[in-house]
Residue, then its C-alpha position, 0 to 999 in steps of 0.5 A: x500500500x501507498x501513502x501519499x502525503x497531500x500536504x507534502x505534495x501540495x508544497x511542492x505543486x504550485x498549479x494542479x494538472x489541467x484536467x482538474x482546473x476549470x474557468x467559470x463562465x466569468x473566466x474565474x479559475x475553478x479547482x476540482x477537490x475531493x470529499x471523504x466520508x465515512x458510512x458504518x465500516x467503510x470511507x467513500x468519496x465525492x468530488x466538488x468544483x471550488x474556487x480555492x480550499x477554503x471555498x470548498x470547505x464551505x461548500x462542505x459546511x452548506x451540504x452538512x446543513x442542507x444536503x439532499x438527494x435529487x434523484x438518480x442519474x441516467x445519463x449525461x449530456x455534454x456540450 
């Protein structure tokens, strides 16, 4: 097993790779970042679009308070 240290490598790392960076529709740089949780023995993941850490964090913070599920995804449709 592997472990990689994510602060370590942010030290390292001034830009993220291309595929995780985005530009909104007022041309604002917009980062891919991942979510962990735990449900009962086993940890999953998500991901969010935000415009820096502590952006995400509260994009975290609002899901805690008003989370909910939509419905289930058929397909998508890409432009």
């Amino acid at each position: 097993m592997s472990v990689i240290s994510f602060d370590k490598l942010r030290e390292t790392r001034e830009r993220p790779d291309a595929q995780f960076v985005r530009k909104d529709e007022d041309g604002q740089a917009i980062y891919l970042f991942a979510l962990e949780y735990k449900m009962g023995p086993s940890v999953w993941a998500a991901k969010i679009w935000a415009y820096s850490f502590e952006d995400a964090e509260m994009r975290v913070k609002a899901m805690r308070e008003s989370l909910t599920v939509c419905g289930q995804l058929h397909a998508s449709i890409r432009g």
